[in-house]
Every structure is written in C-alpha cells, then in structure tokens.
C-alpha positions in Angstrom: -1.9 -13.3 1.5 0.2 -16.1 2.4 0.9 -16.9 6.2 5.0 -15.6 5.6 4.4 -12.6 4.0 2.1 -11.7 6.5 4.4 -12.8 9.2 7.2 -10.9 7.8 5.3 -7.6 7.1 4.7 -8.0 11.3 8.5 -8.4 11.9 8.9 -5.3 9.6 6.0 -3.5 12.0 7.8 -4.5 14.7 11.0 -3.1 14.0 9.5 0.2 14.2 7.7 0.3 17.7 8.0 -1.3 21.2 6.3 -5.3 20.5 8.3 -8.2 19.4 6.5 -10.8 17.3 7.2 -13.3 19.8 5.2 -16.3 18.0 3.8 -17.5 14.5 1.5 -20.5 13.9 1.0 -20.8 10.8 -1.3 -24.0 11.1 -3.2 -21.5 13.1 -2.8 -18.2 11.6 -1.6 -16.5 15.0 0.6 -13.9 15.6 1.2 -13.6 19.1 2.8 -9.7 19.8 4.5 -8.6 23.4 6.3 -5.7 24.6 7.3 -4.2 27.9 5.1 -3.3 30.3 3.8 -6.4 30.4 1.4 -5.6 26.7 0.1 -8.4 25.4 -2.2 -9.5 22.3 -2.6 -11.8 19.2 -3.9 -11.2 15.5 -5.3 -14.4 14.0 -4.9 -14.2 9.7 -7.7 -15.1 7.5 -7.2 -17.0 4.7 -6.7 -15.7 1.4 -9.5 -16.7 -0.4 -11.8 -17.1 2.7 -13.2 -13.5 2.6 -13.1 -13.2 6.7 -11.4 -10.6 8.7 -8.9 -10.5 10.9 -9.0 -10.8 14.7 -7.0 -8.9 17.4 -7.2 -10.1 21.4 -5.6 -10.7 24.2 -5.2 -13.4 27.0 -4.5 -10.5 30.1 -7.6 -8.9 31.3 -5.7 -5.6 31.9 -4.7 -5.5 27.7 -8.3 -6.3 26.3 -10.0 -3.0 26.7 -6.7 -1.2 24.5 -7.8 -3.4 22.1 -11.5 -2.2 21.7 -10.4 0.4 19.2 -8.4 -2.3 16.7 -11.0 -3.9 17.1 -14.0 -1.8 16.1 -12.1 -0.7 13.4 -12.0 -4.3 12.1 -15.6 -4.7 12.3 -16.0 -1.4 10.3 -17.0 -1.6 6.6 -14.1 -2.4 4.0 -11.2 -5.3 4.3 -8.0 -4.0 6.1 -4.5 -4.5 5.7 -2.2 -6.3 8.4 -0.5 -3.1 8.4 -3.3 -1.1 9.2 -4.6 -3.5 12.3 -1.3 -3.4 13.8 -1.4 0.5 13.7 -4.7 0.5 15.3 -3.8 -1.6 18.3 -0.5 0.6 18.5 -2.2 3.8 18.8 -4.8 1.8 21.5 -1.9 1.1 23.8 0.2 4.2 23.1 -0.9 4.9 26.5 0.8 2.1 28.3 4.0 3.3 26.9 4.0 7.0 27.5 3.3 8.8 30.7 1.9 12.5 30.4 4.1 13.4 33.7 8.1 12.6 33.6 10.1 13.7 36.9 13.5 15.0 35.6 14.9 15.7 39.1 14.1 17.5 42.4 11.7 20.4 41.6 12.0 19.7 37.6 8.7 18.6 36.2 7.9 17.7 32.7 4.4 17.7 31.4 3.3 16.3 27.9 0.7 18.7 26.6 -2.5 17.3 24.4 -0.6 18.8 21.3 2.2 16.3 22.3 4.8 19.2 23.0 6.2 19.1 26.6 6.1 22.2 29.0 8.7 22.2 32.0 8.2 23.3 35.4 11.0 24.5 37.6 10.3 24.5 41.6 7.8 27.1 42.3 6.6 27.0 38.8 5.0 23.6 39.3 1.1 23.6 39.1 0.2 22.6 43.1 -1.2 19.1 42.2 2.0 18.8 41.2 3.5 19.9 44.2 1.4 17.4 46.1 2.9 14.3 43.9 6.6 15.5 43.8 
C-alpha cells in the first residue's frame, strides 16, 4: 500500500481514539503516534511489494512493554492490516487511559468492574481498602 493511504487510514484511526498522528516520513515509512498521558510509539510501513511486516515501538521505556501485545501479534502467522496493528497497540495501552477507581466526591466511589459496568459506592458502602485511599 502506498505511504498516503496508509497515512491517511492512521489519521482516520485516529479520529476515533485518544493518539494524534503527530508525524509521517514517508522516506522512512514512520508514523510516529502520541496521546495524553504522556503515550508514545511508532509503526514503521513495509513496502508494498517487499513482503516484510510491520513494526510497532517506542522511544520511552515506560510505553514499550504496552507494546508487547501489538507486537506479538505482528510476529504471528498471516500479514496484517495497518488497521488491525493500530487496534492492537490501542487495546495494549487501554490501561493508561482508564482507571478502574474514579472518586466522584466525598464518600462517592466508583468502581469499573471486569465486565466494564461500573458499581458505586456511597459512604459506608465503600469496600475498607477503599476507605483507606479516600
């Protein structure tokens, strides 16, 4: 696929989360991603006829072990989309972006169960770990 269409396809990836495609060389075939907190990583392109796969890293220290899920995924069997490597490294720092424990106010605590509902917890309703962070 041609450096721009791959460059746009990440532009239309990034509408939909929290990363900004903050840089494209095409001489290179880099993409270099960024969003708040302080995430971090690049996705260098094959080329076309080339046959190699993509890459996903990161300069920070604290971003590189997100990526170790993008990245095995890569190294699995089959050629993957852009599309589907972006996903991948999403879902690996959907972590940085979402806290399991929001404080709504004195004594209201909200707590994002595995099945990604949320539970609240009024005053003496809160579990006493909770009691000891609040």
């Amino acid at each position: 696929m041609a450096f721009e269409a791959l460059a746009e396809a990440a532009e239309r990836w990034c509408a939909r989360t929290p990363f900004q495609l903050i840089a494209a060389e095409e001489t290179e075939r880099r993409m270099d991603f960024y969003a708040e907190p302080g995430v971090s990583f690049y996705v260098l392109c094959p080329e076309a006829a080339c046959g190699d796969n993509f890459h996903v890293w990161s300069e920070s220290e604290d971003c590189l072990p997100f990526l170790q899920l993008a990245q095995d995924y890569i190294s699995s069997c089959g050629k993957k989309t852009l599309h589907e490597i972006l996903e991948k490294v999403f879902k690996s720092f959907r972590p940085r972006f979402t806290s399991p424990v929001s404080c709504l106010g004195t004594g209201v605590l909200a707590l994002k169960l595995p099945s990604g509902n949320w539970k609240l917890f009024l005053g003496s309703q809160l579990p006493l770990y909770f009691h000891l962070c609040v």
